[in-house]
PAZAPA-4460 file (N, C-alpha, C; in steps of 0.05 Angstrom, whole numbers, plus 32768, in hexadecimal, padded with zeros to 4 digits):
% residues 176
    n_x    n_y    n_z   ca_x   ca_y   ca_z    c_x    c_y    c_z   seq   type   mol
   8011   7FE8   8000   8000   8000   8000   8012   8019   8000     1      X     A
   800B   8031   7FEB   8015   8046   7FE8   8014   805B   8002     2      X     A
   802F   8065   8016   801F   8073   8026   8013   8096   8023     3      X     A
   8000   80A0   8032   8006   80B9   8027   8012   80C6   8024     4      X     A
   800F   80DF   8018   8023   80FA   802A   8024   80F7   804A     5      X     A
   800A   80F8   8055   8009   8107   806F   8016   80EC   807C     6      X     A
   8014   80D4   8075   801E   80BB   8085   8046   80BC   807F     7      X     A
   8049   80C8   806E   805D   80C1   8063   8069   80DF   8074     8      X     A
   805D   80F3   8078   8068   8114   8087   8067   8104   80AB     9      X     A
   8053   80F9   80B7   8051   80EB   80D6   8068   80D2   80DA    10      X     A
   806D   80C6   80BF   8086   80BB   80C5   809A   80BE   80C3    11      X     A
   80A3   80DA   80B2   80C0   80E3   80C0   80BF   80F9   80D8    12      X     A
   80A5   8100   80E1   809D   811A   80FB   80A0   8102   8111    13      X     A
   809D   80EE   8113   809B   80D7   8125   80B0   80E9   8142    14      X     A
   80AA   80EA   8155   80BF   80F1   8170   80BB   811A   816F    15      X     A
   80B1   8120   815B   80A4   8139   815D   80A6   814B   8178    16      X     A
   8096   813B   8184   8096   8144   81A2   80B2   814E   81AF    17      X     A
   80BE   8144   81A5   80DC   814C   81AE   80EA   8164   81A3    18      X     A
   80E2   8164   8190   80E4   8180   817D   80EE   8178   8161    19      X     A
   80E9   818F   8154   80F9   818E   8138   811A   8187   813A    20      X     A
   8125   818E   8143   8145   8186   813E   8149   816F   8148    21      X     A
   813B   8157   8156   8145   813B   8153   8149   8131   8130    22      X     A
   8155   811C   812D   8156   8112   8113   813B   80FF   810E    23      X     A
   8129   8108   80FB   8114   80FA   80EC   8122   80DE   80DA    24      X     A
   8109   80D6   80D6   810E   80C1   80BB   810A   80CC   80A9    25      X     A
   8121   80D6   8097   811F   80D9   807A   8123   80C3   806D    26      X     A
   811F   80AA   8076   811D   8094   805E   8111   809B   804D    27      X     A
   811B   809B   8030   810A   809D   8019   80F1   8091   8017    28      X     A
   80EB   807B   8019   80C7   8072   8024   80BA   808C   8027    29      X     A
   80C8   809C   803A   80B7   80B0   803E   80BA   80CE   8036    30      X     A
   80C8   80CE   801B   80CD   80E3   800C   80B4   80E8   8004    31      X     A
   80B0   8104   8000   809D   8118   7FED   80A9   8132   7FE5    32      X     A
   809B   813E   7FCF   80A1   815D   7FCF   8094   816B   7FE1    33      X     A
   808F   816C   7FF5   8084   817A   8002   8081   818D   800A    34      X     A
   8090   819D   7FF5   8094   81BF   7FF9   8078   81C1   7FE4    35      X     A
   8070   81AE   7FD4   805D   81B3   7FC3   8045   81B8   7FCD    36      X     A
   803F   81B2   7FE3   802B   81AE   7FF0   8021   81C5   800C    37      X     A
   8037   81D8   8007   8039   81E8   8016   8015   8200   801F    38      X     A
   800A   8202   8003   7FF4   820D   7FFE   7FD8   81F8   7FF3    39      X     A
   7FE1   81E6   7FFE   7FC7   81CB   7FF8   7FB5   81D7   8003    40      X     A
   7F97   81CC   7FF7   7F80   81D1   8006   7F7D   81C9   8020    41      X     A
   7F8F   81A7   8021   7F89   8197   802E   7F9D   81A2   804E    42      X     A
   7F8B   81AC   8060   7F94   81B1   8082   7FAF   81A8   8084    43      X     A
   7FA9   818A   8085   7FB6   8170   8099   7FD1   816F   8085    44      X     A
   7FCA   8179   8062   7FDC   8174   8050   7FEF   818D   8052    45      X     A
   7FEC   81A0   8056   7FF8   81BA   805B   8007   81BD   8075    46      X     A
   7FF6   81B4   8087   8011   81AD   809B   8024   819D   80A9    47      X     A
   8015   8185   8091   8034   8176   809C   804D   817E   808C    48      X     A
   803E   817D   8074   805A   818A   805F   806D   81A2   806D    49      X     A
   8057   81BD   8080   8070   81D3   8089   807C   81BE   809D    50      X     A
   8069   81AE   80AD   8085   81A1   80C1   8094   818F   80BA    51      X     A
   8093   8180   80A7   80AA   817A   8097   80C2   8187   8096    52      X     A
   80BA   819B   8080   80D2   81BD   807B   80DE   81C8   8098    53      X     A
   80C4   81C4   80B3   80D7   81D6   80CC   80E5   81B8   80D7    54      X     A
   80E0   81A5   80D9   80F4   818B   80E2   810C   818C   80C5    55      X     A
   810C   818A   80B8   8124   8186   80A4   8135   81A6   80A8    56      X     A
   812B   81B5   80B3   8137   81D1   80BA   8150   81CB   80D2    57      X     A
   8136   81BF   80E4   813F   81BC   8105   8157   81A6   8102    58      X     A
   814F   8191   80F2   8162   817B   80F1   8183   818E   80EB    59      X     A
   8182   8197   80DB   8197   81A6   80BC   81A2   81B4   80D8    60      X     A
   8192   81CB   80E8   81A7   81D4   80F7   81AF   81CC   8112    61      X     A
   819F   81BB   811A   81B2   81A6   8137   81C5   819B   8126    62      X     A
   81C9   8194   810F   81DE   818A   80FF   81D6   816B   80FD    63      X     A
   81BE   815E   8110   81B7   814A   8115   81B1   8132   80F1    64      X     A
   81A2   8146   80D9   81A7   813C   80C2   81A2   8147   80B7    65      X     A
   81A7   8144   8099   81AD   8161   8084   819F   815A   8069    66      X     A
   818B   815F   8069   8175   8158   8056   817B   8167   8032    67      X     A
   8185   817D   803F   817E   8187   8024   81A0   818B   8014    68      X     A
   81AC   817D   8008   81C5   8180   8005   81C8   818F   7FE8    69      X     A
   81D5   81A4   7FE7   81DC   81AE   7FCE   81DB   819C   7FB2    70      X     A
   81D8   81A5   7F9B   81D8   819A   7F80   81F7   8198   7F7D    71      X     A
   820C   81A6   7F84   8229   819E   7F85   8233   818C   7F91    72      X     A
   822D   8186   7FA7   8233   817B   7FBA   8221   815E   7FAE    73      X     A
   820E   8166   7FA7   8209   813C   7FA1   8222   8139   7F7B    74      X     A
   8217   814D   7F74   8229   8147   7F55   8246   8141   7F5C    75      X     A
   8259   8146   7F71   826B   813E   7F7D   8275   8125   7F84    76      X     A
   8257   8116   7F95   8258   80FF   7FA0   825B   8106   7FBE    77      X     A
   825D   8123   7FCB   8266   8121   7FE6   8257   811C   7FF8    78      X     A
   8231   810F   7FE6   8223   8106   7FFA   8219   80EA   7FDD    79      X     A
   8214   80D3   7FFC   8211   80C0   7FE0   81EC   80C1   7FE7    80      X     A
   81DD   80C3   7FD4   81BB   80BC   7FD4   81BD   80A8   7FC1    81      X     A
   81AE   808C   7FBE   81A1   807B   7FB5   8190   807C   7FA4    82      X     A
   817E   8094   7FA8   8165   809E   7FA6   816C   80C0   7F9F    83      X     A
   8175   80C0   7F80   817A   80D8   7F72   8163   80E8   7F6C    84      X     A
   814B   80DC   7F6B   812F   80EF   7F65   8129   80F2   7F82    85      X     A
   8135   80E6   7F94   811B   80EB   7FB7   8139   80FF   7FBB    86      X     A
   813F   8119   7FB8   814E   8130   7FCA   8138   8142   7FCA    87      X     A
   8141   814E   7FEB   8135   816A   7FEF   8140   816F   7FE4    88      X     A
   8133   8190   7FD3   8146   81A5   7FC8   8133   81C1   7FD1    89      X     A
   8153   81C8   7FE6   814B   81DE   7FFB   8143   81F7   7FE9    90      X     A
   8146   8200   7FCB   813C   8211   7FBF   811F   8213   7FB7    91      X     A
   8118   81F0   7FB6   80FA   81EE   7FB6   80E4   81FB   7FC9    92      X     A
   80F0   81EF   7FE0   80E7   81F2   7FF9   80E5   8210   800E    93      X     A
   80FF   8220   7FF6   80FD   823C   800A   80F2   824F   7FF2    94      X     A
   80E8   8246   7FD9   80D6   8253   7FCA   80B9   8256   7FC9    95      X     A
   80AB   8232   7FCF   8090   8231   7FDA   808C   823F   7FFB    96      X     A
   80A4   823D   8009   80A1   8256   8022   809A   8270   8021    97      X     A
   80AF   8279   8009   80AA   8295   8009   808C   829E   8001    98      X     A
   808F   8282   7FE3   8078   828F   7FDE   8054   828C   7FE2    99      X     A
   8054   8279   7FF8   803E   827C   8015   8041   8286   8029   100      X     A
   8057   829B   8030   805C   82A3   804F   8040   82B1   8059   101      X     A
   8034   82BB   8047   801E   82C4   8057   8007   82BC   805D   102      X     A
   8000   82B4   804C   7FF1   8292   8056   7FF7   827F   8073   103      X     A
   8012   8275   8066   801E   8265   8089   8020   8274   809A   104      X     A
   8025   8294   8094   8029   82A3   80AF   800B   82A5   80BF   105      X     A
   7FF5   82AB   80AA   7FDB   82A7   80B7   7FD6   8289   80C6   106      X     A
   7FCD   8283   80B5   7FCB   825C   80C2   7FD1   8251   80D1   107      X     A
   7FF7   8253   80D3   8000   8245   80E6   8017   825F   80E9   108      X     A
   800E   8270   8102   8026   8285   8107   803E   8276   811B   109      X     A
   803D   826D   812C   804F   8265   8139   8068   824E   812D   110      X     A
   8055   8237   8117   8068   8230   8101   807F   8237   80F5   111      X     A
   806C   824F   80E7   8076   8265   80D9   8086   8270   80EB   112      X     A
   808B   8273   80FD   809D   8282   810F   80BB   8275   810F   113      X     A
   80AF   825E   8115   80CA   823C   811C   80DB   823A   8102   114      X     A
   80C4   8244   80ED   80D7   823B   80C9   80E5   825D   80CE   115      X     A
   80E0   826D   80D7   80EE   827F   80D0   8105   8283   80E2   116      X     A
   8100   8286   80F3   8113   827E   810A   8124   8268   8102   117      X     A
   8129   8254   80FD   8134   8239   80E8   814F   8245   80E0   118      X     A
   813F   825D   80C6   814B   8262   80AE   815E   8272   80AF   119      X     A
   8159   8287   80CA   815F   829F   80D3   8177   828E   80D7   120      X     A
   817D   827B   80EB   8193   826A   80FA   81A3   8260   80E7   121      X     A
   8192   8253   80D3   81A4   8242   80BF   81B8   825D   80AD   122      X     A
   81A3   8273   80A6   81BA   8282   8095   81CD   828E   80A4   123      X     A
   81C7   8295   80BE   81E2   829C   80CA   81F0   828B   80D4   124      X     A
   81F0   8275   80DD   8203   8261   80DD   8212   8257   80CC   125      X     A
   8204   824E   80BA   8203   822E   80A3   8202   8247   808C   126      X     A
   81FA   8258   8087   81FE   826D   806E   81F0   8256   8053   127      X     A
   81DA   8263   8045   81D0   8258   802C   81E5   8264   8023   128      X     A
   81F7   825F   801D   8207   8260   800A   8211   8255   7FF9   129      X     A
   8213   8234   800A   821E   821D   8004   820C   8217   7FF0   130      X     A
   81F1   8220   7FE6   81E8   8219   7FD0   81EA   8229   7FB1   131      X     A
   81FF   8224   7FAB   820C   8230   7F91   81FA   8239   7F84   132      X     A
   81F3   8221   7F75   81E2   8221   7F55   81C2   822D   7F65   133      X     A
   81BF   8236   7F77   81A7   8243   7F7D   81A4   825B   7F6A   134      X     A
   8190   8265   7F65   818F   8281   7F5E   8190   829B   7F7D   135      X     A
   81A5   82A8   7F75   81A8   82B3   7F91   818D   82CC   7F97   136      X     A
   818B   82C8   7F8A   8174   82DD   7F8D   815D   82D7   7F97   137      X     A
   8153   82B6   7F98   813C   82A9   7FA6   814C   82AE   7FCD   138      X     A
   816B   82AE   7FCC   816B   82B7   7FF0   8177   82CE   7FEE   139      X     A
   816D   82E8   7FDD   816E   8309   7FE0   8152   8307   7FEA   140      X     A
   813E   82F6   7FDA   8128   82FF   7FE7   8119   82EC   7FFB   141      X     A
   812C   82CF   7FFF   8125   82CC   8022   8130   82DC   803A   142      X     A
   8144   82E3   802E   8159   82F9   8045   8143   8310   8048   143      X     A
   812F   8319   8039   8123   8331   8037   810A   832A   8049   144      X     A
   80FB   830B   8046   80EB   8305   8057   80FF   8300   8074   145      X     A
   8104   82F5   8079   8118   82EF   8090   811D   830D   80A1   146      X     A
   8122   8322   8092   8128   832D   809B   810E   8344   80AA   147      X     A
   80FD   8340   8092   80E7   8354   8098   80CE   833F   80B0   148      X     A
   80D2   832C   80B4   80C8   8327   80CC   80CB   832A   80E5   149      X     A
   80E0   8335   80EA   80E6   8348   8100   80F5   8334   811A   150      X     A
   80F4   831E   8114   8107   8309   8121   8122   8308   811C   151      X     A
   8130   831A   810B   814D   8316   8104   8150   832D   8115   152      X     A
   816C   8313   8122   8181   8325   813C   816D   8323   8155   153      X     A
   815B   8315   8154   8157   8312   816A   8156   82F0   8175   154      X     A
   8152   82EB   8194   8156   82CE   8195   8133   82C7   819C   155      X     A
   8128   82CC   8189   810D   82C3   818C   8103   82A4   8196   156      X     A
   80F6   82A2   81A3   80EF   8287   81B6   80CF   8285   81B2   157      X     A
   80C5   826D   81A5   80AA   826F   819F   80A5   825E   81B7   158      X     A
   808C   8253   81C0   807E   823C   81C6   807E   821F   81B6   159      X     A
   8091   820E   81C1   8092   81F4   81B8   806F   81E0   81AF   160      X     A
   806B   81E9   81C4   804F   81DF   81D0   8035   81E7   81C6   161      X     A
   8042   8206   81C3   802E   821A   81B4   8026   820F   819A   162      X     A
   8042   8206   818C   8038   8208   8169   8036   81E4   816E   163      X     A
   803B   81D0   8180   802B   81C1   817E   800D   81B2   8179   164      X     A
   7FFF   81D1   8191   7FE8   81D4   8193   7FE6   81E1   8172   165      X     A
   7FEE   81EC   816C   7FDE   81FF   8150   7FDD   81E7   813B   166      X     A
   7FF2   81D9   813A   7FE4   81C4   8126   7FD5   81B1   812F   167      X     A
   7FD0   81AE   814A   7FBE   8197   8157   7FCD   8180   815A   168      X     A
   7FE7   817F   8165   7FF4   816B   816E   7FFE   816A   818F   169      X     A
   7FFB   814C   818F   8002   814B   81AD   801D   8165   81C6   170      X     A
   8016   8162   81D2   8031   817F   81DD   8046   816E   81E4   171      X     A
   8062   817D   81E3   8073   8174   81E8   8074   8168   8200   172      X     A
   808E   815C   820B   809C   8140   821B   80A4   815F   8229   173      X     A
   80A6   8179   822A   80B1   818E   8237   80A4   819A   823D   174      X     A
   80A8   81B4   824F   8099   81C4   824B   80AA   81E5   8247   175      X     A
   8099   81F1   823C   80A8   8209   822D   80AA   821C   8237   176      X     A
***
């Protein structure tokens, strides 16, 4: 049996509760585009796909696993995949962002907070840079969202628990 999206998004979210930066199952089994799905009709389909994108965020900067690896870096060999059609590709994923932020910012704000906060971390740490063959201009104008949300330079702290509750999932193993 084929699984769904949403079965195939709960089985790499599996330990959730713990937060986004534990390491998920990205077994391919449970690959999707899921940045495609960012603006679905479908609720349950719309948000597993953003928590997909904020766990493959969280993973990327605990350093815990690194989902989305450059187009150089695989043409290299410096990462080996099995499964050449199942890669994230982080340009996908920070394009269907930009271009629903206002949407997800309504819907799910505290989400939206965690992916931005994420990104904020990842480019000052980890620097999108490492993605060459990007068009740089798709991160002139995430740097422009990033920036105009008013969370850059600061150490913003959402509710763990909070954006649990907003998508209707059990609360964390913590408390916040």
């Amino acid at each position: 049996m084929t699984k769904t999206l949403v079965d195939k998004a709960k089985s790499i979210l599996t330990g959730l509760e713990i937060g986004f930066d534990t390491a998920k199952n990205w077994n391919e089994d449970n690959y999707d585009d899921y940045y495609q799905y960012f603006s679905h009709p479908d609720f349950e389909v719309r948000k597993y796909s953003l928590l997909v994108f904020a766990a493959g965020l969280g993973n990327w900067l605990s350093s815990s696993c690194f989902i989305f690896p450059p187009i150089e870096e695989l043409e290299s060999g410096k990462y080996l995949y099995l499964h050449q059609d199942k890669i994230y590709h982080f340009e996908c994923y920070v394009k269907s962002f930009v271009d629903n932020r206002e949407v997800i910012k309504q819907e799910f704000p505290l989400l939206y907070t965690a992916i931005v906060c994420y990104l904020i971390d990842l480019d000052n740490e980890k620097r999108f840079d490492i993605f060459k063959s990007v068009d740089k201009q798709l991160f002139i104008v995430l740097r422009k969202v990033l920036g105009d949300s008013e969370l850059e330079g600061k150490r913003y702290r959402y509710s763990y628990n909070g954006l649990l509750r907003e998508v209707g999932l059990p609360k964390a193993f913590f408390k916040d």
